[in-house]
C-alpha positions in Angstrom: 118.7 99.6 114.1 116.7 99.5 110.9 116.9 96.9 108.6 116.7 97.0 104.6 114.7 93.6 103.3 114.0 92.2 100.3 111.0 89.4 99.8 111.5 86.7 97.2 108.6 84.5 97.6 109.4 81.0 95.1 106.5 79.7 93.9 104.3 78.5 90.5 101.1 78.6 92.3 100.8 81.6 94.6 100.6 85.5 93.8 100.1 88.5 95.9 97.0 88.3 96.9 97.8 84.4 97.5 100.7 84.5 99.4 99.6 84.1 102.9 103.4 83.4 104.3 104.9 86.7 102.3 102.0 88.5 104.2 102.9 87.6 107.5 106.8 88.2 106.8 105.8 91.7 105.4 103.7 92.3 108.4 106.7 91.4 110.6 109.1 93.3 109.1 107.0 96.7 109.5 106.5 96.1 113.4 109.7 95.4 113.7 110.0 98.7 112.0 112.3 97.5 109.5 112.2 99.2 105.9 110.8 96.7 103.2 112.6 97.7 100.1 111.4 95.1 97.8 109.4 91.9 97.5 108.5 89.6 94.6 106.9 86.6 93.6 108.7 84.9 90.6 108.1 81.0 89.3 110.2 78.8 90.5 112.4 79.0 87.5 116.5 78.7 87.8 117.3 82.0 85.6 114.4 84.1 86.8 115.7 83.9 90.5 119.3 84.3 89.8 118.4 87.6 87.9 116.4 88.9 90.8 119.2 88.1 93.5 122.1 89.5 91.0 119.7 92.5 90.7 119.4 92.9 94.7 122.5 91.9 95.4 124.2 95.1 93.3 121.4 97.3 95.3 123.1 99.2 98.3 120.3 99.8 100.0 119.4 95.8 100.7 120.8 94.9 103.9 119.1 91.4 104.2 117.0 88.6 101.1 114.8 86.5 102.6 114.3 84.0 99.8 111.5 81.3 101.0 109.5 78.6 98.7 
């Protein structure tokens, strides 16, 4: 069975390139081969990370939000 995910990686220091445990997750999900529909890295900032859940969770094609710090 496939799996949608979402990534939210929390963090004011880290960025793509940066983000060492959102790699590893990423990589996971793929040979698990389950479908990455989303990932972001977003400041660790109250209102910024409830808009990017309420926008995921209205999605219907996001099965699972790993949210990590």
């Amino acid at each position: 069975m496939q799996v949608n995910i979402a990534v939210l990686t929390v963090t004011d220091t880290r960025n793509i390139d940066t983000d060492k445990s959102g790699g590893i997750l990423v990589k996971k999900i793929n040979e698990q081969n389950h479908k990455l529909i989303d990932r972001k890295i977003v400041k660790d900032e109250k209102n910024e990370i409830k808009k990017i859940l309420s926008e995921w969770t209205k999605k219907d094609n996001i099965d699972v939000i790993i949210r990590y710090s």
